[in-house]
DSSP file (Angstrom, degrees, kcal/mol; ACC not computed):
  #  RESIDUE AA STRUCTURE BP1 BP2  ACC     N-H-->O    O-->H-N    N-H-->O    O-->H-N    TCO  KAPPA ALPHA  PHI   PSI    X-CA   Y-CA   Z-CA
    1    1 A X              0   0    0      0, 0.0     2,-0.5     0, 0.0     0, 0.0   0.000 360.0 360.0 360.0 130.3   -0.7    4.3  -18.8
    2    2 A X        +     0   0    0      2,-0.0     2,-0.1     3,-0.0     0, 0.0  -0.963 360.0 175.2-118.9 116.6    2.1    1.6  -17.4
    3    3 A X        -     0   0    0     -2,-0.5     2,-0.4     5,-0.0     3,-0.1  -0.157  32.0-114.9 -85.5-171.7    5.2    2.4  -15.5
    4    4 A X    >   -     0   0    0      1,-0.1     3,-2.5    -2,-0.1     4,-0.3  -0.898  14.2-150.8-135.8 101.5    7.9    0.6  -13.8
    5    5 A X  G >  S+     0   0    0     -2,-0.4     3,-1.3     1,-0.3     4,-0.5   0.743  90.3  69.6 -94.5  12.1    7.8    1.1  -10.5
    6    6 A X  G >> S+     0   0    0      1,-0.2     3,-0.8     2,-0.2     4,-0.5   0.917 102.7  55.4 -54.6 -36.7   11.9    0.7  -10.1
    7    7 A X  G <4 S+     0   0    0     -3,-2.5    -1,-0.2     1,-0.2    -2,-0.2   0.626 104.2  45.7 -89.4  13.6   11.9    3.9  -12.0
    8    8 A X  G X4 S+     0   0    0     -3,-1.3     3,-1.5    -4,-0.3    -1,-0.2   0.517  87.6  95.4-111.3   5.4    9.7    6.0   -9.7
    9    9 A X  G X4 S+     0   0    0     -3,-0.8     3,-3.1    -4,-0.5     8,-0.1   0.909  77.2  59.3 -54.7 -42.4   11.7    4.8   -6.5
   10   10 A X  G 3< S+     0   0    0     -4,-0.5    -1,-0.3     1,-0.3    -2,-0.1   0.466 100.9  52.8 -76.8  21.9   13.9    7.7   -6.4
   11   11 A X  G <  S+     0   0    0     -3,-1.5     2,-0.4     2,-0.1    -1,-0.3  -0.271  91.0 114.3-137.2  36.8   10.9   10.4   -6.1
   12   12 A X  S <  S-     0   0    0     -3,-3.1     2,-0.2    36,-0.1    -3,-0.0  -0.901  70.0-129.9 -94.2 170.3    9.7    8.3   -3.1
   13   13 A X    >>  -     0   0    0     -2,-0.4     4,-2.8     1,-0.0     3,-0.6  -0.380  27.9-106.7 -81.2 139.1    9.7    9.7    0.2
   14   14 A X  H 3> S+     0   0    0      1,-0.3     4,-2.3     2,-0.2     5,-0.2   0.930 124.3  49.9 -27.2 -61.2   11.6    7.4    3.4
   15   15 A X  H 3> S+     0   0    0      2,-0.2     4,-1.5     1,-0.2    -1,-0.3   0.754 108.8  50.5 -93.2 -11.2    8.9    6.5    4.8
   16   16 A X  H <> S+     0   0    0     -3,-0.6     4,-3.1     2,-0.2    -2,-0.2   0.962 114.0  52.5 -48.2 -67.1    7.1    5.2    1.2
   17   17 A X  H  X S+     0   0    0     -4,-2.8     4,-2.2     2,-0.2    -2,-0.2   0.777 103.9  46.9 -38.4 -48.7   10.1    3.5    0.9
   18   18 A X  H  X S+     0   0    0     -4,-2.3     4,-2.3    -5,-0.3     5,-0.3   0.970 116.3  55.4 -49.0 -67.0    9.9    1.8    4.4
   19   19 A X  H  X S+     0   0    0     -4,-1.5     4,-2.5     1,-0.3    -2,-0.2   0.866 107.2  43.6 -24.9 -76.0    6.2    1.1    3.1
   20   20 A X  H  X S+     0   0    0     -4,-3.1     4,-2.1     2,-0.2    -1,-0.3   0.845 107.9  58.0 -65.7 -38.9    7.1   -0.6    0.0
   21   21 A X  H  X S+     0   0    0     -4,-2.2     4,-1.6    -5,-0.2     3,-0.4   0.968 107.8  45.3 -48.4 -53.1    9.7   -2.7    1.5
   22   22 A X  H  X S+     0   0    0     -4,-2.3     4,-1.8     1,-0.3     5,-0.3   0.911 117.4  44.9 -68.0 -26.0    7.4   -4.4    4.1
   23   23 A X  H  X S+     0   0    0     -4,-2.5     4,-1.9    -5,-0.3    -1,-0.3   0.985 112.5  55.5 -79.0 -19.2    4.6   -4.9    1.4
   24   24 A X  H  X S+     0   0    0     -4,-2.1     4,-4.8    -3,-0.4     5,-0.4   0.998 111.5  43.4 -29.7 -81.8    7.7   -6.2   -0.9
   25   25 A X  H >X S+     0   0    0     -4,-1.6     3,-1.7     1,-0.3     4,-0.5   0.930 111.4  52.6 -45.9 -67.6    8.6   -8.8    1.8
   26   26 A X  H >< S+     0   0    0     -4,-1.8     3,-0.8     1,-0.3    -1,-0.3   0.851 113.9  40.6 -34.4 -67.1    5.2   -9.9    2.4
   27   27 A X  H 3< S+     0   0    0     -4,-1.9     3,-0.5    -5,-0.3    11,-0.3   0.332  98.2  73.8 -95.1  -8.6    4.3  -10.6   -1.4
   28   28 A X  H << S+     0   0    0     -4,-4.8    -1,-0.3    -3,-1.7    -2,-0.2   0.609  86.3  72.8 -82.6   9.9    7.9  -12.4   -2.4
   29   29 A X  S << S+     0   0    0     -3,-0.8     2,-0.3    -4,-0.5    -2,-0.2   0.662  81.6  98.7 -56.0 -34.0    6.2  -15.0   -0.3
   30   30 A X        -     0   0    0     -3,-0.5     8,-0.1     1,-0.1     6,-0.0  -0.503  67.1-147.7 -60.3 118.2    3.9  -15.5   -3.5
   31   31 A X  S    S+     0   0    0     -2,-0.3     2,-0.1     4,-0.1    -1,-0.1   0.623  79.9  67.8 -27.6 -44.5    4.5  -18.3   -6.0
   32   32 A X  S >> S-     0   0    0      3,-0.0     3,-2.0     4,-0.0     4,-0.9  -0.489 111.6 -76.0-111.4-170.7    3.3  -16.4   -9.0
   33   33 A X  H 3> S+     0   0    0      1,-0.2     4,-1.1     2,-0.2     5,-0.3   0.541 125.6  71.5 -53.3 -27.5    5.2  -12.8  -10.9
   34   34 A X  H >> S+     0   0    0      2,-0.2     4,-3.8     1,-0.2     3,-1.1   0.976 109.3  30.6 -53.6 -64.6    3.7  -10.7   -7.7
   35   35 A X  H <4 S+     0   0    0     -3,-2.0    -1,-0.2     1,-0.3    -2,-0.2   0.918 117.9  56.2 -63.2 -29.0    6.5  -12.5   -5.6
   36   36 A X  H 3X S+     0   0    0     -4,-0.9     4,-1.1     2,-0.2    -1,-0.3   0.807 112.9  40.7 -67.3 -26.2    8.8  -12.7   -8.6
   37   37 A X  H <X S+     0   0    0     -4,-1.1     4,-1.5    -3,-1.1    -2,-0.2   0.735 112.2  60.8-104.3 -16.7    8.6   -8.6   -9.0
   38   38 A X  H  X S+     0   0    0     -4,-3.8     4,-0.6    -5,-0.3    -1,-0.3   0.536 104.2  41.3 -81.9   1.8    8.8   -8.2   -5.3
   39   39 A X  H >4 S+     0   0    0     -5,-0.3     3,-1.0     2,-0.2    -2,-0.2   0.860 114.0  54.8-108.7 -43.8   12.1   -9.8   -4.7
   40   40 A X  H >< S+     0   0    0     -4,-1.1     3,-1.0     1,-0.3     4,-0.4   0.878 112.0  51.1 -44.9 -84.2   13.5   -8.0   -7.9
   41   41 A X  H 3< S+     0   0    0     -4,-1.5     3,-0.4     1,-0.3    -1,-0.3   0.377  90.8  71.1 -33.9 -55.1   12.3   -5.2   -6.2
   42   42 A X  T << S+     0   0    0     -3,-1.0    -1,-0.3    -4,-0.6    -2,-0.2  -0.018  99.9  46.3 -73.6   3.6   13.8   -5.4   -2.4
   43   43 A X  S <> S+     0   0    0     -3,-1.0     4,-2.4    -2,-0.2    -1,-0.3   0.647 115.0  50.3-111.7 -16.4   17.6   -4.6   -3.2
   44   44 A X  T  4 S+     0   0    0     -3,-0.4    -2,-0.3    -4,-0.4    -3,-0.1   0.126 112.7  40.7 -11.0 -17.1   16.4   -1.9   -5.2
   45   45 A X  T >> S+     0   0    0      3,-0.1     4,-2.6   -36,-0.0     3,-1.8   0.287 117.8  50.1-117.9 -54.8   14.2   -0.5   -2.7
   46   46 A X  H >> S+     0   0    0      1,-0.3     3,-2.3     2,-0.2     4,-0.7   0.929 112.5  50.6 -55.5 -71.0   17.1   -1.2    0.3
   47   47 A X  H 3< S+     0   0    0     -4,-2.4    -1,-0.3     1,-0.3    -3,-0.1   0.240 109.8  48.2 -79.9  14.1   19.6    0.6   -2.1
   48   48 A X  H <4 S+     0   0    0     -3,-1.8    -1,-0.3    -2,-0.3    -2,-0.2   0.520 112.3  52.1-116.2 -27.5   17.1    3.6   -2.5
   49   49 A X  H X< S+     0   0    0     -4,-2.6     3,-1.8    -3,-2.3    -2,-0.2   0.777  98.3  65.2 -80.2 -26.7   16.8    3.6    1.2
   50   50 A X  T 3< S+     0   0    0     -4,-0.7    -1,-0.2     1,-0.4    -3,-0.1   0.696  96.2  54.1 -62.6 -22.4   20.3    3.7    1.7
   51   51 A X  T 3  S+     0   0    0     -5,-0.2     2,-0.5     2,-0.1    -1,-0.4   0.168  92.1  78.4-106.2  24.4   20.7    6.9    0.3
   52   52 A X  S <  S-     0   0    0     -3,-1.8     2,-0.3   -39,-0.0   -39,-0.0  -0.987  84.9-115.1-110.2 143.7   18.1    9.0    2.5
   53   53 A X        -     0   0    0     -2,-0.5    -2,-0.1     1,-0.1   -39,-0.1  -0.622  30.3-106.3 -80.8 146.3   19.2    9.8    5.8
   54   54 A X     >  -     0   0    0     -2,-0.3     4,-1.3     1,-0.1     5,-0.1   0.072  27.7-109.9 -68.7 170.5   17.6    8.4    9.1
   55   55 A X  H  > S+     0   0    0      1,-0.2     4,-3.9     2,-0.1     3,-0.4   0.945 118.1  54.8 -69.7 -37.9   15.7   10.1   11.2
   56   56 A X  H  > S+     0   0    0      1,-0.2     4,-2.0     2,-0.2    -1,-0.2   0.832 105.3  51.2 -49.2 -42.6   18.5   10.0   13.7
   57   57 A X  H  > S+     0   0    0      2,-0.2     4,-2.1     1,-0.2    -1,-0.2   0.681 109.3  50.2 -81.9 -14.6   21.1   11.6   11.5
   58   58 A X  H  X S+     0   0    0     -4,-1.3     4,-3.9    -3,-0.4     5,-0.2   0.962 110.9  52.4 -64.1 -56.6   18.7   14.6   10.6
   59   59 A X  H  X S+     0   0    0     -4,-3.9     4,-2.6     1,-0.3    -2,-0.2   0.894 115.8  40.3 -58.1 -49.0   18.2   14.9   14.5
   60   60 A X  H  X S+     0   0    0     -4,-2.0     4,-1.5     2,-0.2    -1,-0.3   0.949 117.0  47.0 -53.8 -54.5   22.0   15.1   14.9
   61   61 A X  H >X S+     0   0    0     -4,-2.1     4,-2.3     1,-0.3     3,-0.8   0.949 108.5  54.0 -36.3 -58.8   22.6   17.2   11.9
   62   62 A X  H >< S+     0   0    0     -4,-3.9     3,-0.7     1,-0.2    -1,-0.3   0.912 107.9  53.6 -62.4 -44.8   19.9   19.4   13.1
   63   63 A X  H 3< S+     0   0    0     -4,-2.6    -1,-0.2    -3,-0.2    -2,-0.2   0.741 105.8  58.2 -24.4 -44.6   22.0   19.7   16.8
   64   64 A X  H <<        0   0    0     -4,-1.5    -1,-0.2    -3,-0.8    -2,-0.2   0.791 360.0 360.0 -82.8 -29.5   24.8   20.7   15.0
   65   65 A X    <<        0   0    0     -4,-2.3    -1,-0.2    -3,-0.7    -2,-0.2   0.490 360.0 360.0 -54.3 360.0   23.4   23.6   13.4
């Protein structure tokens, strides 16, 4: 079975995400489609991270309760 894995981003976790950027970054270093599907990938992966909240803004949230 083959997926895409731009469409499974949003059912990772933060720290998957974190995960997949650095191996992202590593492998658009590559010449052949690995580097080519890793840079498509990285503002896609940044804009997936953007929408989870840090750990810092849980810890505040969680203060405020």
């Amino acid at each position: 079975m083959s997926f895409v894995l731009s469409d499974r981003l949003p059912m990772f976790d933060r720290q998957q995400l974190l995960n997949l950027r650095s191996n992202a970054r590593r492998l658009q270093a590559d010449a052949g489609p690995r580097g080519e599907e890793a840079k498509a990938l990285l503002p896609l992966i940044e804009a997936e991270l953007s929408k989870r909240p840090t750990t810092a803004s849980l810890a505040r949230s969680r203060r405020k309760a």
